[in-house]
C-alpha positions in Angstrom: 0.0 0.0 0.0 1.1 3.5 -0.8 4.1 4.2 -2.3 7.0 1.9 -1.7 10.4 2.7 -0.1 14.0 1.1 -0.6 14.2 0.0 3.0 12.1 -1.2 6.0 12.4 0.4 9.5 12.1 -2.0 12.5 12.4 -1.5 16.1 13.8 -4.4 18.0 14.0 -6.2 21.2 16.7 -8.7 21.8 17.1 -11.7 24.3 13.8 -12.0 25.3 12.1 -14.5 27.1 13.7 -17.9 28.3 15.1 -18.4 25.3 16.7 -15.2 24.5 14.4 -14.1 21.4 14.5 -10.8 19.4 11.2 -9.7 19.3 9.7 -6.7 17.2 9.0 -3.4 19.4 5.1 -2.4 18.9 6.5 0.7 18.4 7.1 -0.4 14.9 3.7 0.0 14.2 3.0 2.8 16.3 1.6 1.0 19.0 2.2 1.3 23.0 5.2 -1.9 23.9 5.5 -3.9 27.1 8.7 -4.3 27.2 9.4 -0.2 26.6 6.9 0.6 29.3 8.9 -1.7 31.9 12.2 -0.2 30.7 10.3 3.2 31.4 9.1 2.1 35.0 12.6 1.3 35.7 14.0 4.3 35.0 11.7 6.6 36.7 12.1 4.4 39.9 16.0 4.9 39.9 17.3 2.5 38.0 20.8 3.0 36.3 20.5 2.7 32.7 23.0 0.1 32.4 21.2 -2.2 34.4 17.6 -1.7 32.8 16.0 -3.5 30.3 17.7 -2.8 27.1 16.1 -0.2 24.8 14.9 -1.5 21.2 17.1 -1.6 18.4 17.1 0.5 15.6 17.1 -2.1 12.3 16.3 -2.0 8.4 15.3 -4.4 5.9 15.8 -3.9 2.1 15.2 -5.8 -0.8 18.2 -6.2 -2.9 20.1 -8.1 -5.6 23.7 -9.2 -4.8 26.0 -8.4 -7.5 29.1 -10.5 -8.0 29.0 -11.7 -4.6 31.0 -15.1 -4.4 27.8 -16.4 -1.8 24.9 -15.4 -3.0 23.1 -15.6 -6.4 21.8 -12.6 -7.9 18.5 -13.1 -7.2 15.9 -11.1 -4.7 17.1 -11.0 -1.0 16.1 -9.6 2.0 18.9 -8.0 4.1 18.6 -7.1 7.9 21.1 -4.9 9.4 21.2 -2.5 12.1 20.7 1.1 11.3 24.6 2.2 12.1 26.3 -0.5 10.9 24.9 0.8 7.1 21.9 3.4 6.9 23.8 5.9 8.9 26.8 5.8 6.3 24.4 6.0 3.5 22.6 8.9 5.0 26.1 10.5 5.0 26.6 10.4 1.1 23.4 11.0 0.4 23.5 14.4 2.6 26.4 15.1 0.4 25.1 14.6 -2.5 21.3 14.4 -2.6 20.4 13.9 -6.0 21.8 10.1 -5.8 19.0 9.4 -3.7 17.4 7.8 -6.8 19.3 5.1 -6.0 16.7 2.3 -5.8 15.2 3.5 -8.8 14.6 0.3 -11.1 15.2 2.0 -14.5 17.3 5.1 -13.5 19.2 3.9 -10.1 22.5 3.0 -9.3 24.2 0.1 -8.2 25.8 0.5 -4.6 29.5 -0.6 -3.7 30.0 -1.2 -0.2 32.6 -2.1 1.6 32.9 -2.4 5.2 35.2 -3.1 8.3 35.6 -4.9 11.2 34.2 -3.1 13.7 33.6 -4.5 17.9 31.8 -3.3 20.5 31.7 -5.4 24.1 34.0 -8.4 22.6 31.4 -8.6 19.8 32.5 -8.1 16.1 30.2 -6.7 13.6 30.7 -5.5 9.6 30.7 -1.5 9.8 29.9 0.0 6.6 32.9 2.4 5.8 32.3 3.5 2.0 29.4 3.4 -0.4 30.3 3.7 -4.1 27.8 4.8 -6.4 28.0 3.1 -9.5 26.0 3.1 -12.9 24.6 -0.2 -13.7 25.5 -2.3 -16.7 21.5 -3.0 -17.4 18.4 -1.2 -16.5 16.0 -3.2 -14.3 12.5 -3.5 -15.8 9.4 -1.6 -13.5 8.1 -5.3 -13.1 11.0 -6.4 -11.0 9.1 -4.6 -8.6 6.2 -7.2 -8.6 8.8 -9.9 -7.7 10.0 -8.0 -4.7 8.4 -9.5 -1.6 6.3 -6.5 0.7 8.7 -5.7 3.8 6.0 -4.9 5.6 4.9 -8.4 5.6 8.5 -9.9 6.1 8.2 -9.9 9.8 6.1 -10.7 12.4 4.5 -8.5 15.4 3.1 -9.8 18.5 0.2 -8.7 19.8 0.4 -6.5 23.2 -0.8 -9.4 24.9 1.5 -12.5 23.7 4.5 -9.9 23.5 3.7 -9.3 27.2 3.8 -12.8 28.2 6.8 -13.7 26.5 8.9 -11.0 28.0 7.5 -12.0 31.4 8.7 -15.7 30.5 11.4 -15.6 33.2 9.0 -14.7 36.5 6.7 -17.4 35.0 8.8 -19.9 35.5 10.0 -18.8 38.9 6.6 -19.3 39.9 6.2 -22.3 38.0 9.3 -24.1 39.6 7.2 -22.2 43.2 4.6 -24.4 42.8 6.4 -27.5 41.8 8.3 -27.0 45.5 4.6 -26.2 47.0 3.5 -29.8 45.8 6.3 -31.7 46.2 6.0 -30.4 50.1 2.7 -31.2 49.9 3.0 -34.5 48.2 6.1 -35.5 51.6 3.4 -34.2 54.2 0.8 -36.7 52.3 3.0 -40.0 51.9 3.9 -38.9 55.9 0.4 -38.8 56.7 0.0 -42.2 55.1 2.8 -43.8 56.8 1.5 -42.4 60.0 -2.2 -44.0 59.1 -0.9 -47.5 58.6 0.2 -47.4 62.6 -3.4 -47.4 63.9 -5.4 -50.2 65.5 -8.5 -51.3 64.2 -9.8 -49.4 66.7 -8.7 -46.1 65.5 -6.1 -45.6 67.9 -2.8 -44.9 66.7 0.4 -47.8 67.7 4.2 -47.6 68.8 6.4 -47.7 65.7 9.0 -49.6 68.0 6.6 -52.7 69.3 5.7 -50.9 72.6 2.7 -50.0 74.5 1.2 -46.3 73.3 0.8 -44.6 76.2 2.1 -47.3 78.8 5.5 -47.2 78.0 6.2 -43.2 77.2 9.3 -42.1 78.0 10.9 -45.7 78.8 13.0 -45.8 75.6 15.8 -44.3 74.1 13.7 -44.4 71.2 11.0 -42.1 72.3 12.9 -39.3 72.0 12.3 -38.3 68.5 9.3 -41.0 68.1 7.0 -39.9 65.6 3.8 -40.2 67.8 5.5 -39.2 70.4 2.7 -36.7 71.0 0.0 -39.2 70.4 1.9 -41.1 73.5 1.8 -38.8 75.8 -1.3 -38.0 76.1 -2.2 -41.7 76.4 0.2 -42.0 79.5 
């Protein structure tokens, strides 16, 4: 819908949930996100920035054809990269020279060189675009190519407030699932306890000495009784 642009903004959340996802921001789409209005919460209550939740990502998709690229074919591809490692650079030449911002034209566009560096930040290493080349192209693309070119805004997928809520909240789940778990287990020790306890009772009801002697009769005459487990049950009898 509307007219369509070289590249595809995305905002995005990474290592989320249990299993350390990246997650599209709602913000994407203009919409209110979770995980933002946490970060927001922890800020305003004090929290040092570095130990917040991380704020979304600035990323871009684009369609493109590799050109002489020893790993890919020259055929339609999507590319996601973060916003500094390329757009940033791009937005640099295209600031100093404006009119090449037909680039992506089919019929009338150029063909971009780029090379890039090693770059690292925290013991990670990235590709850092360093120069974009703007070169003509040997053959004019036809406007059809355009139909073959798959919608970005269809190329990934947005949770709803709800399930991106959930999944970001993945890790306090499970603390209170592994919670319960202890809950029943302790419940499940108190209930085989009980039951041991019920198969020491007479036919009458009345509850019997674990160690063959006389409830009630005999409290307090063994070593044993100190840490009998009717010892209660005993002593009142006596």
């Amino acid at each position: 819908k509307g007219n369509p642009w070289y590249k595809r903004p995305i905002w995005v959340h990474r290592s989320i949930g249990t299993d350390n996802d990246s997650v599209v921001c709602l913000k994407t789409i203009g919409k209110k996100c979770p995980i933002c209005i946490y970060r927001e919460e922890q800020l305003k209550g004090g929290m040092d920035y570095k130990e917040a939740i991380k704020k979304p990502q600035l990323r871009n998709l684009y369609c493109l054809i590799p050109k002489g690229h020893k790993d890919y074919d020259e055929e339609i591809h999507i590319w996601d990269i973060a916003n500094g490692n390329f757009q940033q650079e791009l937005d640099n030449e295209l600031d100093e020279a404006p009119e090449l911002g037909i680039f992506p034209d089919p019929a009338d566009g150029k063909t971009l060189r780029i090379r890039f560096s090693e770059d690292s930040f925290l013991g990670n290493k990235f590709a850092q675009a360093s120069r974009i080349d703007f070169e003509d192209r040997k053959k004019k693309y036809k406007d059809s190519i355009m139909d073959k070119a798959p919608n970005l805004d269809e190329a990934f997928t947005v949770l709803s407030y709800k399930d991106l809520e959930q999944k970001f909240l993945e890790i306090e789940n499970e603390e209170e699932e592994e919670e319960q778990t202890q809950s029943e287990k302790k419940r499940k020790k108190k209930s085989l306890k009980k039951k041991g306890k019920e198969k020491k009772v007479d036919k009458k009801g009345k509850k019997k000495c674990p160690h063959g002697h006389k409830l009630g009769k005999d409290f307090d005459d063994f070593d044993d009784c100190d840490k009998c487990e009717v010892r209660k049950a005993c002593e009142k009898e006596s």
